[in-house]
C-alpha positions in Angstrom: 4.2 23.2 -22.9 1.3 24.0 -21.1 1.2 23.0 -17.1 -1.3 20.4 -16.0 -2.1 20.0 -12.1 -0.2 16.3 -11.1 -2.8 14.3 -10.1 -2.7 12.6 -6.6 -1.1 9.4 -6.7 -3.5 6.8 -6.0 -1.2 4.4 -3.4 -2.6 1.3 -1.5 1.0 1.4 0.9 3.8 3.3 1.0 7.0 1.0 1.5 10.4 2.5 3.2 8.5 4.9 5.1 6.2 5.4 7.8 4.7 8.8 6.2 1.3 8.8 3.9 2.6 10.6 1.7 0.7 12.7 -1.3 1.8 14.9 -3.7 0.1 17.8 -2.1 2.3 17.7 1.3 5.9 17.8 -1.2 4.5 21.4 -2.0 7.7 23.3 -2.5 9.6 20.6 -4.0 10.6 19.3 -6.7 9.3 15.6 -7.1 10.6 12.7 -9.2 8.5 9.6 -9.5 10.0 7.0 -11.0 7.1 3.9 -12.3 8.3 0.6 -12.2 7.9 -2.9 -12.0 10.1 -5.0 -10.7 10.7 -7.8 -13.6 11.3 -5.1 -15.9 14.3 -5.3 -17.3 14.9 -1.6 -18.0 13.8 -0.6 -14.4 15.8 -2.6 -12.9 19.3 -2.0 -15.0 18.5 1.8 -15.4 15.4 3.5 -14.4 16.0 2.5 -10.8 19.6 2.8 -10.4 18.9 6.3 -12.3 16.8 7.3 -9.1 19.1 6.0 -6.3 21.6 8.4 -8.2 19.1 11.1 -8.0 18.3 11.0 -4.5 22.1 10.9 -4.0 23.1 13.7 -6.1 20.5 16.0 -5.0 19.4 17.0 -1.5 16.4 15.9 -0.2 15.1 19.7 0.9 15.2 20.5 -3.3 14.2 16.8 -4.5 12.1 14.3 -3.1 12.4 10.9 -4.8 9.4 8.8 -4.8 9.2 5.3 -6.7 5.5 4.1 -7.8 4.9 0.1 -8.3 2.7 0.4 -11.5 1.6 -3.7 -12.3 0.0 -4.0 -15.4 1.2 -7.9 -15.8 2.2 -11.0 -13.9 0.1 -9.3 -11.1 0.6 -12.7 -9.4 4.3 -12.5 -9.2 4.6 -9.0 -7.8 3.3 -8.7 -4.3 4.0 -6.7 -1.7 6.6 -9.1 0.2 8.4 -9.6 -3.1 8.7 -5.5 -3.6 9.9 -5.4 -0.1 12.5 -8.0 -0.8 13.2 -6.5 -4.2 13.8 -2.9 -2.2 15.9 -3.9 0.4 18.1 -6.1 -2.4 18.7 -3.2 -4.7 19.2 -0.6 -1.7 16.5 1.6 -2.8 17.0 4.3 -0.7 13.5 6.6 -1.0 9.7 5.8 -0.6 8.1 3.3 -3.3 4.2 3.5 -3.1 2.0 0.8 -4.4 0.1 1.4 -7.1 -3.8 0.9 -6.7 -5.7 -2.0 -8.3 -8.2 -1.0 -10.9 -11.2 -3.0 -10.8 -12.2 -3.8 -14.8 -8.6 -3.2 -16.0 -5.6 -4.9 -15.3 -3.8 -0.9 -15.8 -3.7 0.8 -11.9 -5.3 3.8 -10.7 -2.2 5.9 -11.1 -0.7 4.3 -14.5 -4.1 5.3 -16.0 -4.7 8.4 -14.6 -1.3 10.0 -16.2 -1.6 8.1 -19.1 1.6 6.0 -18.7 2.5 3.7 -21.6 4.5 1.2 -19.6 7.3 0.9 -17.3 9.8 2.4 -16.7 8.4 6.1 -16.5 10.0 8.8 -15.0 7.6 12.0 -14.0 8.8 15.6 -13.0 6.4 17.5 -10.9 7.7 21.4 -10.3 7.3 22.9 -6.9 3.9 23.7 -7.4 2.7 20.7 -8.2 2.3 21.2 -12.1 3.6 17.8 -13.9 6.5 18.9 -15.7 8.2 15.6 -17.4 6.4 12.7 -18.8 9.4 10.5 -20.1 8.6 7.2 -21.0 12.1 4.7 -21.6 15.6 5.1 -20.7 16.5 8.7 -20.0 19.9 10.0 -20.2 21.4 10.8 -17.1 22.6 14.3 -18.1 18.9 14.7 -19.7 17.4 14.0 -16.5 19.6 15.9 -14.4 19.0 19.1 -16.4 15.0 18.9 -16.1 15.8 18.4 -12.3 18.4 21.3 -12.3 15.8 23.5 -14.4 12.9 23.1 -12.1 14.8 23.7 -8.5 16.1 26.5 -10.2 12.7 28.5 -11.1 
């Protein structure tokens, strides 16, 4: 597989942290982003309990956990003071940055700039920033935990 430079994610507001974070300051790191929306069903039953696990399991100086609010639909129903509702409800325990608005499209900056299919996605960026991981779906636990494993490893 040949590496491609992560792009920067394009966030309007990180939630659950104070820090503007980007993808350049996790240098060093390896990064799991987990795309979501919150009325998805397979977000909310896996993807995102998946991550909590993650950010559990791991520790923080090795993997940093970052959740991305990617709305392509019912744009009306998902605003910020729902997310934050949503986040404090299901515990989510890392930072969950708000996708940007595209202007012509209803896809976001970030959803279109890595080419994401739908929610949920999960995305593996290695230590040096190269995207790793583009898995789209449910991902097996053991799966995940491997490509996570791999790239602290290296």
């Amino acid at each position: 597989m040949t590496k491609v430079k992560a792009p920067e994610l394009k966030v309007s507001k990180w939630l659950g942290t104070d820090d503007n974070i980007s993808l350049d300051s996790l240098k060093g790191q390896v990064v799991l982003i987990e795309a979501f929306q919150l009325l998805c069903p397979g977000c909310v039953t896996h993807a995102i309990p998946q991550a909590i696990k993650a950010r559990k399991i791991f520790a923080d100086h090795e993997l940093k956990v970052l959740g991305l609010h990617t709305v392509f639909e019912h744009h009306e129903a998902m605003q910020e003071a729902t997310l934050s509702a949503f986040m404090h409800e299901y515990r989510i325990n890392f930072p969950v940055g708000i996708d940007v608005a595209s202007a012509n499209t209803p896809i976001p900056q970030t959803m279109s700039l890595y080419d994401m299919r739908g929610t949920p996605t999960t995305l593996i960026i290695d230590k040096e920033g190269y995207l790793r991981h583009h898995l789209f779906g449910a991902v097996d636990d053991m799966q995940l935990a491997m490509h996570i494993q791999s790239l602290i490893s290296e």
